[in-house]
C-alpha positions as CSV (number, residue, x, y, z in Angstrom):
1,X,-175.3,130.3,46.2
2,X,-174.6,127.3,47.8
3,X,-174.2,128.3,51.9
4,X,-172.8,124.5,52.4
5,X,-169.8,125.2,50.4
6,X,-168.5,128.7,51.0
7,X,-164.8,129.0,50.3
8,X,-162.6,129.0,53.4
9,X,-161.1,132.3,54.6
10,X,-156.9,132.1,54.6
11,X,-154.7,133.9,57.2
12,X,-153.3,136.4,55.4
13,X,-150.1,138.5,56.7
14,X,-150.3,141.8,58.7
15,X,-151.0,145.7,58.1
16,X,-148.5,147.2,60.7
17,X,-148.7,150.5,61.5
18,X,-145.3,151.6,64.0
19,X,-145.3,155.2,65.8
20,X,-143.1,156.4,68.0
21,X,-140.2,159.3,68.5
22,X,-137.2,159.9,66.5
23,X,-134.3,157.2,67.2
24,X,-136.4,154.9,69.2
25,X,-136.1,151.7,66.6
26,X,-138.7,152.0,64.4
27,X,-136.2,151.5,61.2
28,X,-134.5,148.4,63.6
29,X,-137.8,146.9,64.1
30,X,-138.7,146.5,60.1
31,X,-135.2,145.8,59.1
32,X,-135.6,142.7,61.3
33,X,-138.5,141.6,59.3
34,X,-138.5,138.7,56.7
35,X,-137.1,139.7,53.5
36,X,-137.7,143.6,53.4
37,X,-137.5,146.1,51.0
38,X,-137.7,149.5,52.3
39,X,-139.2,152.1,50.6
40,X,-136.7,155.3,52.1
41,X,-139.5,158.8,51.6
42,X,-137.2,160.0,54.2
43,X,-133.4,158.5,55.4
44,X,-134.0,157.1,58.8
45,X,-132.2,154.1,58.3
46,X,-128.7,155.5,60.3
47,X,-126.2,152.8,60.0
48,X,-128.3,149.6,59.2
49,X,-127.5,148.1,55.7
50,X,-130.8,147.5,54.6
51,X,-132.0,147.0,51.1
52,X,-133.9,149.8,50.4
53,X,-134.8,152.4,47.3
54,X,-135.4,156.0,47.8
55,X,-139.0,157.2,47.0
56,X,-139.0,160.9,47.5
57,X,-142.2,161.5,45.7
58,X,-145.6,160.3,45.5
59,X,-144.9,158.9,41.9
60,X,-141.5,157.0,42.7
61,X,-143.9,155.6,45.4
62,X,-146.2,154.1,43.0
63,X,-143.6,153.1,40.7
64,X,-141.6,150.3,43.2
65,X,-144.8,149.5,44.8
66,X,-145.9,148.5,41.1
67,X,-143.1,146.9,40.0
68,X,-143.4,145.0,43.2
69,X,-146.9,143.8,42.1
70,X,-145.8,143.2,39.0
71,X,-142.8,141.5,39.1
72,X,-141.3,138.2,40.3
73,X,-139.0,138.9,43.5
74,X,-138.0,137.6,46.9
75,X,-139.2,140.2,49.4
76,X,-141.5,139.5,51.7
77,X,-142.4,142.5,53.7
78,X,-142.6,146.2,52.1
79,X,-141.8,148.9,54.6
80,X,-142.8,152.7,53.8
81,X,-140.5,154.9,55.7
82,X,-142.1,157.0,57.0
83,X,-146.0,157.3,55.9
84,X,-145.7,161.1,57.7
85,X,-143.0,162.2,55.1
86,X,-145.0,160.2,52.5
87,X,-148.2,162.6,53.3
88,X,-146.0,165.4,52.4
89,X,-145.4,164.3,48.7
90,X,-149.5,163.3,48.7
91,X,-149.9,166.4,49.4
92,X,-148.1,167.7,46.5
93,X,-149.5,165.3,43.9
94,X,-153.4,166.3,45.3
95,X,-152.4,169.9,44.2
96,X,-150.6,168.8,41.1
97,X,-153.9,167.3,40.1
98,X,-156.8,170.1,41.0
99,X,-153.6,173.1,40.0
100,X,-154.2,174.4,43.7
101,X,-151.2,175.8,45.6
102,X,-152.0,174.7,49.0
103,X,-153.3,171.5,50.6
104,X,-155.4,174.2,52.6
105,X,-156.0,176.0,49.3
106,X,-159.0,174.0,48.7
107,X,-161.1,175.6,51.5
108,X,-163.3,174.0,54.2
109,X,-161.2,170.9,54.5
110,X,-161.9,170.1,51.2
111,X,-158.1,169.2,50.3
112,X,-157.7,166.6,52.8
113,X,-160.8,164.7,51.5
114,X,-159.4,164.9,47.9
115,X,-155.8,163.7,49.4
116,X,-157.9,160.7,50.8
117,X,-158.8,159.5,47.2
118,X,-154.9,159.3,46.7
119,X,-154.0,157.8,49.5
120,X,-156.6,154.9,48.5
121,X,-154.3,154.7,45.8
122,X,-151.4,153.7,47.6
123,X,-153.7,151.5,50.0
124,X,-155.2,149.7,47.2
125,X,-151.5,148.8,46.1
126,X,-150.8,147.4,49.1
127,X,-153.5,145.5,49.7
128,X,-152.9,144.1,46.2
129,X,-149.3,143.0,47.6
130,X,-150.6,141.3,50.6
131,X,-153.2,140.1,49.3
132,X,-151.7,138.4,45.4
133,X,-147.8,138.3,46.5
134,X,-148.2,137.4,50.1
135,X,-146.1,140.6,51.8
136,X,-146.7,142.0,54.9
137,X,-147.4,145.6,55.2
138,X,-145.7,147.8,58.0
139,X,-145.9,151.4,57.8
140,X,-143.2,153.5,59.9
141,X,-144.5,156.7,61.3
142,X,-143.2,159.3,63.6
143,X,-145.1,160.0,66.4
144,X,-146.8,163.7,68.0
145,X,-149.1,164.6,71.1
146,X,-152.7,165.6,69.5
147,X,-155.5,167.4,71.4
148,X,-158.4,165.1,72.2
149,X,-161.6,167.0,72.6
150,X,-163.9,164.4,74.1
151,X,-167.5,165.2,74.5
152,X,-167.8,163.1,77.9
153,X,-164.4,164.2,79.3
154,X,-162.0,166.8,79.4
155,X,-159.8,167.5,76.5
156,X,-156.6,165.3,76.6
157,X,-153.6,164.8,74.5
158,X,-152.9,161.7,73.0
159,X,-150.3,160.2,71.0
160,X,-151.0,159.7,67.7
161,X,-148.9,159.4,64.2
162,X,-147.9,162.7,62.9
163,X,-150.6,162.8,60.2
164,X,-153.9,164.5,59.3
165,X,-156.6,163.2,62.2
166,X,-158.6,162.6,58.8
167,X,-155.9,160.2,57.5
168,X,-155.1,158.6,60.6
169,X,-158.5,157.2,61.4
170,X,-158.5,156.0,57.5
171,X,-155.1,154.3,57.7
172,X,-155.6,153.2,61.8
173,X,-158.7,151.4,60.3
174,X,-157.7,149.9,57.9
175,X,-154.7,148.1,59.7
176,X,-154.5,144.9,61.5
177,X,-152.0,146.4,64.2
178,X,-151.3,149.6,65.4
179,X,-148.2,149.7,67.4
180,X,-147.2,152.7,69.4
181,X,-143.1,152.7,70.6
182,X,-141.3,154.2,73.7
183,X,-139.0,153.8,76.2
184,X,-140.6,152.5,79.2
185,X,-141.0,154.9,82.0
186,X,-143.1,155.6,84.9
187,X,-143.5,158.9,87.4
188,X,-142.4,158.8,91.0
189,X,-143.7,161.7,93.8
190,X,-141.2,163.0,95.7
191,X,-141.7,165.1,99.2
192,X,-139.7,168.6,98.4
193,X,-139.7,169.0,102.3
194,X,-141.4,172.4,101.7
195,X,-145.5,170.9,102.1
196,X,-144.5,170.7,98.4
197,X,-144.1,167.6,96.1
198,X,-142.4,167.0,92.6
199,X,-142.9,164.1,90.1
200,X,-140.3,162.6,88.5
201,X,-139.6,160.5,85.6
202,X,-137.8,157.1,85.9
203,X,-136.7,155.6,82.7
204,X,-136.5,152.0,82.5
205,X,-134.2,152.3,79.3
206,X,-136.2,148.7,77.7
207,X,-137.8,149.8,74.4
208,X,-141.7,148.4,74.5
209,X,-144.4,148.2,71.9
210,X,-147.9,149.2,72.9
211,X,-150.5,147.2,71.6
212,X,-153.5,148.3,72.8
213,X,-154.9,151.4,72.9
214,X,-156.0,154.1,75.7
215,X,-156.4,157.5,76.4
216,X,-152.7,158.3,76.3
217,X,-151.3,156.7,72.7
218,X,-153.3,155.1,69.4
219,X,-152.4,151.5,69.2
220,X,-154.7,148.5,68.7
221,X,-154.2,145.1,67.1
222,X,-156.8,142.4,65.6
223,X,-154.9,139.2,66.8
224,X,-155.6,139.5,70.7
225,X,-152.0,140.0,71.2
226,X,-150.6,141.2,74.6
227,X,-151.0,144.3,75.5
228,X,-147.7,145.3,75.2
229,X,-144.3,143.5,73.9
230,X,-140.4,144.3,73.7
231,X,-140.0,146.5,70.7
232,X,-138.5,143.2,68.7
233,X,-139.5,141.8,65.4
234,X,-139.1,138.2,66.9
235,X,-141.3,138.7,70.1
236,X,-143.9,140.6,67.9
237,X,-143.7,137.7,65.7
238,X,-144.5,135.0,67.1
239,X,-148.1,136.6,68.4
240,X,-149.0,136.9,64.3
241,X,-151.4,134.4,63.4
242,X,-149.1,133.4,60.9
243,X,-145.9,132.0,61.2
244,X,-144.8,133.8,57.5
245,X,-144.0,137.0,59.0
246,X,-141.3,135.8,61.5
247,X,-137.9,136.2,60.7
248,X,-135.7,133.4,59.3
């Protein structure tokens, strides 16, 4: 091995991971990425004419995301939509395979460790895309307060993608950013009049994207990227290190 000549490392484009509520743009915020092709598990896309094809199942997954490595074509980000409805059909195909009825029929958490093993299918694909074809990955996710039980602290909740904890921490790990959505909002104390006070929530109506995490929500990023940006395609853009994944 010659240490004077090592290869140089190329910027290659983004794992995205998006969580957030129902409505809030998550489906807005791909569609407004270069070139997408959506892979629908579940129709979110409301009203926006996207180019998309429906992948119900775990194996209609793996089929487009095949043909995707396969094939010639212009797309230039995939989109899964969402990764909590595409656990679902995982799910199903980790039973098909060991003839169990039940995820939890496996006993002792056993099940989710053998759904793991498919899900590295999928991941594997995708890496293959961004990797060999040039893509960016985002993966849309809805969003759900978890318990936290921290060993220094009291148990919290937290936001985190509506997902196996198991899955999550493989899939958070494995992506460059993890972006959680909202409407911005902050409490205000009020004096009742009665000794008494009441907090209130002030909503700013401006959609944000958090981008690093805390206590409250999951969300990190690998680019040092602000620590939180208008929920835009364009303004998350042009913090990539690459220039490929903002929209023409």
């Amino acid at each position: 091995m010659d240490l004077n000549n090592l290869p140089k490392q190329t910027t290659k484009p983004a794992r995205i991971l998006i969580h957030g509520t129902e409505g809030i743009g998550k489906t807005t915020f791909g569609f407004c990425a270069p070139s997408p092709l959506f892979l629908q598990v579940e129709d979110g896309a409301g009203q926006l004419d996207l180019t998309g094809i429906k992948t119900p199942t775990y194996a209609a997954t793996i089929e487009v995301l095949e043909a995707l490595a396969t094939q010639d074509h212009a797309f230039k980000t995939v989109v899964i939509d969402t990764i909590d409805r595409l656990e679902e059909e995982v799910h199903k195909e980790t039973c098909r395979r060991h003839e169990k009825k039940s995820i939890e029929a496996f006993g002792f958490g056993r099940g989710y460790v053998e759904a793991g093993y498919v899900w590295r299918e999928i991941l594997n694909l995708l890496d293959y895309l961004r990797d060999e074809k040039g893509m960016t990955i985002l993966l849309v996710a809805h969003t759900t307060p978890t318990r936290i039980n921290d060993p220094m602290h009291d148990a919290y909740d937290s936001w985190s993608p509506r997902m196996h904890k198991k899955i999550v921490g493989e899939i958070v790990a494995w992506c460059d950013v993890v972006g959680f959505a909202e409407v911005e909002r902050f409490t205000k104390k009020e004096d009742t009049g009665f000794k008494t006070t009441r907090t209130r929530v002030i909503t700013k109506g401006e959609r944000i994207l958090h981008l690093e995490g805390n206590a409250a929500f999951v969300a990190k990023n690998r680019y040092s990227m602000p620590a939180a940006l208008p929920l835009d395609w364009n303004a998350f853009a042009e913090h990539l290190p690459s220039n490929d994944t903002k929209e023409e």
